[in-house]
Every structure is written in C-alpha cells, then in structure tokens.
C-alpha positions as CSV (number, residue, x, y, z in Angstrom):
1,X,-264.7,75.7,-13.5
2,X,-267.5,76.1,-10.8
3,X,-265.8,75.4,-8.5
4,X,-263.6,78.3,-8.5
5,X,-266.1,80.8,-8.8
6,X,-266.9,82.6,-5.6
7,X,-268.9,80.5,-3.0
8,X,-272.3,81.8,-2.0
9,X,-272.8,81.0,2.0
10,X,-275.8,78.9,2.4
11,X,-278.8,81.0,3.9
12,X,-282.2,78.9,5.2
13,X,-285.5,80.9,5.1
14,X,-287.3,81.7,8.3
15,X,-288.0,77.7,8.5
16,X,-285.9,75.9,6.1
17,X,-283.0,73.9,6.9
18,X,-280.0,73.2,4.6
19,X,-279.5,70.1,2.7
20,X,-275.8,69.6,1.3
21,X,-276.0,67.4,-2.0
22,X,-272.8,66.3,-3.4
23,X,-272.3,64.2,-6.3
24,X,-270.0,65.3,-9.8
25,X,-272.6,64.9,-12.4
26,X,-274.7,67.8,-12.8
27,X,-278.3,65.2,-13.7
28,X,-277.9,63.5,-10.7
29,X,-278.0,66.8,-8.4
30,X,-280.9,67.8,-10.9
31,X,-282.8,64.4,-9.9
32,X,-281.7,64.8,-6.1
33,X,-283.5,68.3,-6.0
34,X,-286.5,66.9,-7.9
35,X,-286.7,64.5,-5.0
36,X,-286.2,66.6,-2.6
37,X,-288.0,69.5,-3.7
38,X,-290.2,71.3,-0.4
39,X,-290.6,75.1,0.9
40,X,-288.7,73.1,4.6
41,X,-285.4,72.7,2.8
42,X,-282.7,75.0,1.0
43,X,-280.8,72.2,-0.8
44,X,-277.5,73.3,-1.7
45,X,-275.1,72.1,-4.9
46,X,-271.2,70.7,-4.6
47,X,-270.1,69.1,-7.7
48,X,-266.9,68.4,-6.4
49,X,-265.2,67.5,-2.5
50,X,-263.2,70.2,-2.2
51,X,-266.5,72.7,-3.1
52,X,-269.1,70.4,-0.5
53,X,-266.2,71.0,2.5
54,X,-265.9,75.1,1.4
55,X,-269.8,75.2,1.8
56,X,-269.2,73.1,4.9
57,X,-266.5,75.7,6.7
58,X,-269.5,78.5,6.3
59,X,-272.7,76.6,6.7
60,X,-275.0,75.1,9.4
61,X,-276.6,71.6,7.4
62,X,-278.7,69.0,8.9
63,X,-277.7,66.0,6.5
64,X,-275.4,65.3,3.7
65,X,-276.0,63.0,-0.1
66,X,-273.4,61.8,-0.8
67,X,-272.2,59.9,-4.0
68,X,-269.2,57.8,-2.9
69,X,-267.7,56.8,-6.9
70,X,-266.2,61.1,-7.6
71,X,-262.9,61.8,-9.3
72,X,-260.2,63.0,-7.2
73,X,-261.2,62.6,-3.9
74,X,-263.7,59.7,-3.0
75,X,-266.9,59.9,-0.9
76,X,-265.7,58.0,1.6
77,X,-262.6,60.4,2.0
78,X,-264.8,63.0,1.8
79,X,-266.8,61.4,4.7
80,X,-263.6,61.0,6.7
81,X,-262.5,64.8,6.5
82,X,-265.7,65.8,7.5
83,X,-266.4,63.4,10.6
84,X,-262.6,64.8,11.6
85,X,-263.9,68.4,11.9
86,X,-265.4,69.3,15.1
87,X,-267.9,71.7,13.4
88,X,-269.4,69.2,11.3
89,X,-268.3,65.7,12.8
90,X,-272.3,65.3,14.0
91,X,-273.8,65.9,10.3
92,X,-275.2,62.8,9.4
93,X,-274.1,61.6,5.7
94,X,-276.4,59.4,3.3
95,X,-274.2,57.5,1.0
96,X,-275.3,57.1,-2.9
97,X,-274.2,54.3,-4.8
98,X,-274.4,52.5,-8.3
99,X,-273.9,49.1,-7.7
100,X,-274.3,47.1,-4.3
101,X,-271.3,47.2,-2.1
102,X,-269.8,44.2,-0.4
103,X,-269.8,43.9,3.5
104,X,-266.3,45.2,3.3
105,X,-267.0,48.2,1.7
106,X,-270.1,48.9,3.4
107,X,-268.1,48.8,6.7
108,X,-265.7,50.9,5.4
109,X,-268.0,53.5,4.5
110,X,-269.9,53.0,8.0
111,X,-266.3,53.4,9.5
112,X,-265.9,57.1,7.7
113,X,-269.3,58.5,9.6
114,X,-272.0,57.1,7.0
115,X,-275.3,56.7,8.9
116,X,-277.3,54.9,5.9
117,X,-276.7,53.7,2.1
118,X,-278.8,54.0,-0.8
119,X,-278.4,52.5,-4.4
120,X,-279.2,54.3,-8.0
121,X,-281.9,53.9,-8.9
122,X,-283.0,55.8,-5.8
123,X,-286.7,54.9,-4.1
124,X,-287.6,58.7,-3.7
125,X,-290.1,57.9,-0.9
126,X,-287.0,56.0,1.0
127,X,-284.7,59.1,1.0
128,X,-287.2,61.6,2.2
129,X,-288.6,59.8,4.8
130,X,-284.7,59.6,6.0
131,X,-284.0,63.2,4.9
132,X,-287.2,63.9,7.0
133,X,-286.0,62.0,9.8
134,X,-282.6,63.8,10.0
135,X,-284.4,67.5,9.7
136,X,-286.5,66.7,12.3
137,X,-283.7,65.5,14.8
138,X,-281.5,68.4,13.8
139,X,-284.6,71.4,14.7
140,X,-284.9,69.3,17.9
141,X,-281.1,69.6,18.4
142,X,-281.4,73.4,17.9
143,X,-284.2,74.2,19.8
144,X,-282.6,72.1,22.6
145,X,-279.4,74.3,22.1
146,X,-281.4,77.3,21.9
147,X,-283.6,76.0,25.5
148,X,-279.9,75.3,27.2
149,X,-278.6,78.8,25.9
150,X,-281.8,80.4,27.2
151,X,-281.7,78.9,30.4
152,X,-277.9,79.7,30.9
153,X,-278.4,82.8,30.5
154,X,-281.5,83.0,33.2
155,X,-279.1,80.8,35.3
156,X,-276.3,83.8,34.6
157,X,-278.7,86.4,35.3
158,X,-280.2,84.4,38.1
159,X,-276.9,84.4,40.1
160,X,-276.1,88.2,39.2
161,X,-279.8,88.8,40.7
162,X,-278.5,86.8,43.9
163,X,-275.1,88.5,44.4
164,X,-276.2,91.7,44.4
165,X,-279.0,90.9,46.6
166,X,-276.4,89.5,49.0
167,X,-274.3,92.4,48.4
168,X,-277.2,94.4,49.6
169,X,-277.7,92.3,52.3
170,X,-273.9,92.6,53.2
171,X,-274.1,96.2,53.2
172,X,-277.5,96.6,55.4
173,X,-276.2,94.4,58.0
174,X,-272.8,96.2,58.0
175,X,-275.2,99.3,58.2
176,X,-277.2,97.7,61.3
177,X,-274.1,96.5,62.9
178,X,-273.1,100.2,62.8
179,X,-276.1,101.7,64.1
180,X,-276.0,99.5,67.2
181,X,-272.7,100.4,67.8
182,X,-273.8,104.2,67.4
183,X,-277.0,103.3,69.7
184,X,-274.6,101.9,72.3
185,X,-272.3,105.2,72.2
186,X,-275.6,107.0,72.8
187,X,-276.5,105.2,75.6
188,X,-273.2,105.2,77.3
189,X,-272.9,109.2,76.6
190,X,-276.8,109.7,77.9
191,X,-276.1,107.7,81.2
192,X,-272.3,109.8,81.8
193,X,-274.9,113.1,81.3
194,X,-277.3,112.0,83.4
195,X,-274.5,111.1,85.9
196,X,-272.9,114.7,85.6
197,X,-276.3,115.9,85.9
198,X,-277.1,114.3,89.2
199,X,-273.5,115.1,90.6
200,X,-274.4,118.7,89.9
201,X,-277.6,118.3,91.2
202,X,-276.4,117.1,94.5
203,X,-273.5,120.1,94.7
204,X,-275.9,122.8,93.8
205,X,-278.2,121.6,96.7
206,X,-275.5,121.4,98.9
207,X,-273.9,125.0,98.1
208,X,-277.9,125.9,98.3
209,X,-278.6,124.6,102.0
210,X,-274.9,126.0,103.2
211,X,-276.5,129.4,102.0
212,X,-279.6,128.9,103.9
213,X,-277.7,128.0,107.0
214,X,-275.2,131.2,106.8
215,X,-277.7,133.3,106.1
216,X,-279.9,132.1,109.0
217,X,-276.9,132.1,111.6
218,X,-276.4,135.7,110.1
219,X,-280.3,136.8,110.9
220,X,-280.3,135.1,114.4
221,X,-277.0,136.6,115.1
222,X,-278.5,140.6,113.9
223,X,-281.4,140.0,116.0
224,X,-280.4,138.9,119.3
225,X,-276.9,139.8,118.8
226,X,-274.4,138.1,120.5
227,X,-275.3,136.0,123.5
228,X,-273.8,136.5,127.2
229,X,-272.0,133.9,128.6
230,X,-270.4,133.4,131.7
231,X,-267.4,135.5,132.1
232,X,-267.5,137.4,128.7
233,X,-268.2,140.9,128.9
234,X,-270.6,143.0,127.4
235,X,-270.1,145.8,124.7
236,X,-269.8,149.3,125.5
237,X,-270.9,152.2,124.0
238,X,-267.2,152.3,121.9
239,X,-268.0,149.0,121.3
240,X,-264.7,147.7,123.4
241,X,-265.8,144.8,125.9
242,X,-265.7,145.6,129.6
243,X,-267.5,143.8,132.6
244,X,-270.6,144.9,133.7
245,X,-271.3,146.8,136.2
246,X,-272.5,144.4,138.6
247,X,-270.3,141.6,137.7
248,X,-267.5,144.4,138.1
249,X,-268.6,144.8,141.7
250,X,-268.8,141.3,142.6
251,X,-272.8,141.2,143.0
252,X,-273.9,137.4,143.7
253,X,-277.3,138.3,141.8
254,X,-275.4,140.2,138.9
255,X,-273.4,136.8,139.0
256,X,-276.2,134.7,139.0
257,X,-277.8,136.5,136.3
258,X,-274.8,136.2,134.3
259,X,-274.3,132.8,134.5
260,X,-277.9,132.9,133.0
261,X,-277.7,134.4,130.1
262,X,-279.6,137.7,131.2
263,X,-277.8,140.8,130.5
264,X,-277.1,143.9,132.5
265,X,-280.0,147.0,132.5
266,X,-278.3,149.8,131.2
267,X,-278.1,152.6,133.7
C-alpha cells in the first residue's frame, strides 16, 4: 500500500547526495541504512520497482542497491528499464543477492547495467567503500558539468563581447570612411573657392588698371587738350574747327610750325 501513497521528490542537503535503495523487505532497507548511515548521503526507500523508477523520473542519484530476487518485476528487469532511459542509463547499480550466482547469471546481470555484486550477508566496509567510490565520481561528474556549463556560458558571453566589439568597429570605420569622403568634398570645394577667388582677383585688377588708364588719358587730355597735328585745325572761339591764321595764308613758318606741333598765338 506504500507504494500508492504520494511520492516525496528526493531533496540532498547542501552536500549530500542521494542513494536509491531498493529491495521488498522492509529489514533489509533498515540494515542498508544502518550501513549506510552518514550526514554525505540522503538514502532514499523503494520497496517495490515500479516505486524505485517513480523516484527515478524526479530524482538526480549517484548509485543504486539493488536486490535482484523481488516479486513482480525482477532486479535485473529493473536494471534493464533503467539503463534504457537516457536520464538514468549512467547511474551505476550494485546488485544484492542471497545465494552466489552462476557465471551465467552474473553475466546476465552485468548485461542489464550492473557495475558490481554483493551477497547477504553483506561486508558493510565492502559496500561503502564502493558507495564511496561512486559518490565521489558522481560530485566529480557534477562539478565537471557545472565547470563546462560555466565556461560555456563565458565562451557565450565571450563571443557576444566580440561581436559587438566588431560591430563597433564596423560602424567607426564606416564612420572614418565617411569623414574622408566629407574631407575630400572639402578639399575639392576649398580649391574651386580659391579658384573663383583668384579669377576674381585677376578681373578686378584688370577692370582696376583699365580705370587708371581712362582716367589718366582723361587728365592728360584736360590739360594739354587736344594736340595739333598736321593739317587739323584748331578750335575757335564757337568751338567749330577752322585753319589758322597762318596756315590759312599759306605761311611756310606757320607751316613749319604746324607740322610741329606748336600752335598758333592768338591775335
């Protein structure tokens, strides 16, 4: 009837590990415990199979006892079920025994996942130096499983750490690669100014000497007026041309004069 009541999940203290005992007399889980007894184990009670693989479906163990002559279901079919579960196929399994097996049976029982046998009257120093043995393989096992989880995850974090730092070196060389394209604009737009500039330079100097030069043909031109030459003919008073005087008369010195650039003396 214990085996129908509702099934506790097997919690280990802060360093004990659990220790699955199986076997359908109640005074032989009662001497396994005795044996067994130590603050480093939570030993845990199955009187039956079907109750040790229920405990098994919930609960991390690090070795199994297990009596191979139980009603119903065997040990050894026990054994098999449990080695064909993925989640407990790597529990190592002591089997108990009454009598000494034949090598036929003992292979058989090797064959279902059994790591070890032991006979009734059990040597207690015998089973916890193997009980010992398996605890101590399976903390190894754990803490190696808890050493690979840890450094996955650094590995995990590790590459996150190195993506985003090549993201960020993506981005600033995208962001160089732009300001060299920018500086090159620049340089291209500075050079067309100073161009323009020089171009304007040049045609403001130019317009700036063609003033000079008007305005000194203008002042030569108001101060000396307009020079004789041969055969033009002077201003008059109206300001209408007519020859002078002496060139009017046909004077060889008037002529002579003329030719020279001297003007005519009023009279």
């Amino acid at each position: 009837m214990s085996s129908l009541n509702p099934i506790p999940r097997p919690q280990p203290g802060p360093h004990r590990t659990n220790i699955l005992l199986v076997d359908d007399e109640e005074r032989n889980l009662e001497v396994l415990e005795t044996l067994l007894e130590s603050p480093e184990y939570n030993l845990v009670r199955a009187l039956t199979a079907e109750r040790a693989l229920m405990l098994l479906l919930d609960g991390e163990f690090a070795a199994i006892v297990l009596d191979i002559q139980m009603p119903g279901m065997s040990g050894i079919e026990l054994a098999t079920l449990i080695k064909q579960r993925r989640r407990t196929q790597h529990i190592p399994i002591i089997f108990l025994t009454a009598y000494f097996q034949d090598d036929k049976d003992v292979l058989q029982g090797y064959g279902s996942g059994a790591v070890d046998y032991l006979t009734k009257p059990i040597n207690p120093q015998i089973l916890r130096s193997k009980i010992a043995v398996f605890v101590d393989l399976y903390r190894k096992t754990e803490a190696l499983a808890a050493s690979n989880h840890a450094l996955e995850l650094e590995v995990v974090q590790r590459l996150q750490a190195e993506d985003e730092l090549s993201q960020r070196e993506k981005a600033l060389r995208e962001s160089d690669t732009r300001l060299q394209r920018e500086l090159v604009q620049c340089k291209v737009i500075e050079n067309a100014l100073r161009a323009s500039e020089a171009q304007l330079r040049l045609v403001t100097d130019d317009a700036h000497g063609a003033l000079v030069a008007t305005d000194h043909r203008q002042a030569f031109h108001r101060r000396d007026g307009r020079r004789a030459v041969p055969g033009d003919s002077a201003p008059n008073r109206r300001g209408v041309g007519r020859p002078a005087r002496g060139i009017r008369s046909g004077n060889p010195v008037c002529l002579a004069r003329a030719a020279m650039g001297f003007r005519h003396p009023r009279t």
